[in-house]
C-alpha positions in Angstrom: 99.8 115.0 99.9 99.0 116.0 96.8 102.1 115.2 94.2 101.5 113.3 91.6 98.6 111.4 93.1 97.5 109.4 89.9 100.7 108.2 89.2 101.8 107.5 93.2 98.6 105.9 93.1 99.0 103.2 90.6 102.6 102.8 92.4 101.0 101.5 95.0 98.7 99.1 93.4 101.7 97.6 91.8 103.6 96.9 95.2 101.1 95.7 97.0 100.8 93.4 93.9 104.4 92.6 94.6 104.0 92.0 97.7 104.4 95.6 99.5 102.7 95.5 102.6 104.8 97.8 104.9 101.8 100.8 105.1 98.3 100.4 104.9 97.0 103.6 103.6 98.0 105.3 100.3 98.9 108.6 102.7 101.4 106.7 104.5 103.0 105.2 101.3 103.2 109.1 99.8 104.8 110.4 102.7 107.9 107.6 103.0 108.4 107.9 99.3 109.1 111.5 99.2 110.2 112.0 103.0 111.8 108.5 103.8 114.6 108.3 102.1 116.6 104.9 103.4 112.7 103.2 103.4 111.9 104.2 100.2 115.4 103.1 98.5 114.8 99.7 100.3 111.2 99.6 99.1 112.2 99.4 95.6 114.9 97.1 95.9 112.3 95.0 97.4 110.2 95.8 94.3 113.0 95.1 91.9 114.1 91.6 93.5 110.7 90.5 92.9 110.4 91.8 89.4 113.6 90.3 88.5 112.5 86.6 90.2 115.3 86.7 92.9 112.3 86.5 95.7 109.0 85.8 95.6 106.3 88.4 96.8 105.4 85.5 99.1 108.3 86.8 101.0 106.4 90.0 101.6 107.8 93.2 101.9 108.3 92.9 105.8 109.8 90.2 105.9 112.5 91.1 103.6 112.9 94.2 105.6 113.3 92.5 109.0 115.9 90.0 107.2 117.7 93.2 105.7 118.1 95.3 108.7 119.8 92.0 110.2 122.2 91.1 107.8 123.3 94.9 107.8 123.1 94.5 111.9 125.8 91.3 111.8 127.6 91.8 108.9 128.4 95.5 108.1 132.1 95.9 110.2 133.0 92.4 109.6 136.0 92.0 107.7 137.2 89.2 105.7 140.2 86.5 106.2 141.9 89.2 103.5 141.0 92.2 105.5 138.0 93.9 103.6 135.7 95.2 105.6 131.8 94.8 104.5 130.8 98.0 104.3 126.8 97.1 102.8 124.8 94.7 102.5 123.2 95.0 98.5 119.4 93.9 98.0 120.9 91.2 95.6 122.5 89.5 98.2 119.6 90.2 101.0 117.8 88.1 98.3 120.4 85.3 97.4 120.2 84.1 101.4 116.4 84.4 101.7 116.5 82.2 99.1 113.6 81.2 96.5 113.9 77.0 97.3 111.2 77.6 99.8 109.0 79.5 98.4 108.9 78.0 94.6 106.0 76.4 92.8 106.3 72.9 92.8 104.5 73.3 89.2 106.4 75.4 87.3 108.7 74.4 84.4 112.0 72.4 84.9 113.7 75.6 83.4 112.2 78.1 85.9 112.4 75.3 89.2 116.2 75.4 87.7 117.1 79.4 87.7 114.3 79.2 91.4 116.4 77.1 93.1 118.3 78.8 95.8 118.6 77.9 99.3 118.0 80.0 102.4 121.4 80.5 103.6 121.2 81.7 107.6 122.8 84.4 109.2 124.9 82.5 111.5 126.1 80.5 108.5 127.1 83.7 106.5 129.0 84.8 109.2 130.8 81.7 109.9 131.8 81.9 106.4 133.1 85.6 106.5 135.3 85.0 109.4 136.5 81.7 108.3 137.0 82.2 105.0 135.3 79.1 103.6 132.6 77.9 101.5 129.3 77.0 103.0 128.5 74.3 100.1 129.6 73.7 96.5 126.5 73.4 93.6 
């Protein structure tokens, strides 16, 4: 592909910075981005959880994948005690129930180990939650 190669380019670089490692060559990144549509969207909300601090890029972009296709798997069709069907699963919340606890630097400020400090939350105890209606735990 040709398109805008420099810019693409230096795209790349930056995911794989972040943590991107879901195609090896720079061909293969091209082609999802302007054929792929669902795996480039996810891509960047990857990117942007990342860039934001929700998830580190120790996560890696596969992982978060693999984890996002699941929730959207088990949850999407569930509905709440009120009714409400889930209809998505956002990026935000993909994030919330990888969780940053794990993955956090033990060194880092009080302020930052503060706003890092999030759980994992697994599936089966989302689910459990949906159906029943209750809290998994109080902070």
């Amino acid at each position: 592909m040709i398109k805008n190669s420099n810019s693409d380019k230096r795209e790349f670089e930056a995911y794989k910075d972040l943590g991107y490692d879901g195609v090896k060559t720079f061909e293969d990144f091209q082609r999802i981005k302007y054929n792929d549509t669902k795996e480039w969207e996810l891509i960047k909300g990857y990117a942007g959880r990342v860039q934001k601090g929700e998830i580190s890029p120790l996560v890696k972009y596969n992982n978060f994948k693999k984890y996002h296709n699941e929730l959207e798997d088990r949850l999407i069709g569930l509905k709440l005690k009120d009714g409400t069907e889930i209809k998505n699963v956002s990026y935000h919340f993909t994030s919330r129930s990888i969780g940053t606890h794990n993955w956090v630097n033990l060194n880092n400020s009080k302020e930052i180990m503060k706003r890092l400090n999030h759980k994992h939350v697994p599936i089966e105890k989302i689910i459990k939650c949906v159906k029943n209606g209750d809290l998994i735990h109080r902070r």
